[in-house]
Steps between C-alpha positions, in 0.01 A plus 500: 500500500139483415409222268438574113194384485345640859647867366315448166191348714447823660593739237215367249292527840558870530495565161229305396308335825590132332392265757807299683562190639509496888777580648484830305132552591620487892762753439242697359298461765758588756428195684820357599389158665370457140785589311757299695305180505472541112818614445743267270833464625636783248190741624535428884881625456396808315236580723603815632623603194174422304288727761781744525438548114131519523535788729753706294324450179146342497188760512320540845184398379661195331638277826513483859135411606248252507291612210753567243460196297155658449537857508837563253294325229230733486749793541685401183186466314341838617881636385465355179139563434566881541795490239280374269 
């Protein structure tokens, strides 16, 4: 039920911390108010389903407070600077 192109929104998010429009930046967030008054038709259906799926299978650190837009960026990088 959630929309293609939210699910691959927030995939290359937790994969890669690529920025997202905003809708997906207020589920990220975790600020609902947000979210639902940026929500598309298709998005405001799936809602429940979208943040179900960020609970089952996003990382803590990358969703679900008010700094993550900042934060999950620099994680990534620190994770990919030490791989290197």
């Amino acid at each position: 039920m959630i929309p293609r192109r939210t699910q691959e929104t927030l995939e290359a998010w937790i994969a890669n911390a690529r920025p997202t429009g905003s809708f997906c930046a207020a589920v990220i967030q975790n600020d609902l108010r947000l979210a639902c008054a940026r929500a598309d038709e298709s998005n405001h259906a799936a809602l429940f389903e979208i943040v179900a799926w960020m609970e089952e299978y996003a990382p803590e650190d990358s969703w679900g407070y008010r700094h993550a837009l900042e934060t999950w960026p620099r994680i990534i990088a620190q994770k990919r600077a030490r791989t290197i």
